[in-house]
N, C-alpha and C positions, 0 to 999 in steps of 0.2 A: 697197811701199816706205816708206810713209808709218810702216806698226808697226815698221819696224827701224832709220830715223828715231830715233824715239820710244827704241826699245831702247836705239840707241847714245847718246845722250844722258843715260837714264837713268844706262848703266854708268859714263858720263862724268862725269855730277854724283857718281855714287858717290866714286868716284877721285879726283876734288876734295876733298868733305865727307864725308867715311866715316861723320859722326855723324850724318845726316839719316837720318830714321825713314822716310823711304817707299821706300826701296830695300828692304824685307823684303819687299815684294809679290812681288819677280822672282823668289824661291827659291819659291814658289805659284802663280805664273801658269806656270813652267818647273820642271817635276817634273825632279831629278837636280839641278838647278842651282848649282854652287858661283860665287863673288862674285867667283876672282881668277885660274883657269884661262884658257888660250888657248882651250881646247877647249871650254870651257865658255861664253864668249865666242860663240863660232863656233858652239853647237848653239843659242845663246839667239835667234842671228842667222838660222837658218834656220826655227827655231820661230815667231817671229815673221812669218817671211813663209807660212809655212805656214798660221798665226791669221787674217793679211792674206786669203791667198785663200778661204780658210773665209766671213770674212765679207764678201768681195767675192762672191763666190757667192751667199750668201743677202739679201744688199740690191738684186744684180742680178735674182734669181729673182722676187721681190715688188713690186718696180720696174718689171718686168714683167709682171706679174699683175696688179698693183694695179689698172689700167683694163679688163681684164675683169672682174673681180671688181664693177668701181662699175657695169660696163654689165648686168651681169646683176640688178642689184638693183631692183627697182621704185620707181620715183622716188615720195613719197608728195606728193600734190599735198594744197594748204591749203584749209582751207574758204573761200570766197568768200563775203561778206556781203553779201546785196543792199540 
């Protein structure tokens, strides 16, 4: 939800300020992409949740992993100075 937030926003500052230079990202991040389509609108809007679950997936996968991965590791203990 959060990347198509973002999308629609973007499209929405475009629509505003047509001259702002960071909207060329969205014809690169969205292959096919035209700027003034409904349709185009609507595949940017599913692409981006499609992005969303890609990396909900991969933040949930390692998020997960991450504390076996630390328990499998051997904790290296410090030298103690007598």
């Amino acid at each position: 939800m959060l990347f198509q937030v973002v999308y629609a926003l973007c499209v929405l500052l475009w629509l505003a300020f047509p001259e702002l230079k960071g909207h060329e990202l969205l014809p690169t991040v969205f292959p096919g992409f035209k700027m003034i389509t409904v349709g185009s609108f609507i595949y940017g809007l599913v692409a981006s949740m499609i992005y969303g679950w890609i990396v909900a997936i991969v933040f949930v996968f390692f998020f997960n992993l991450w504390p076996q991965l630390i328990a499998t590791v051997p904790r290296q203990r410090g030298i103690r100075a007598n």
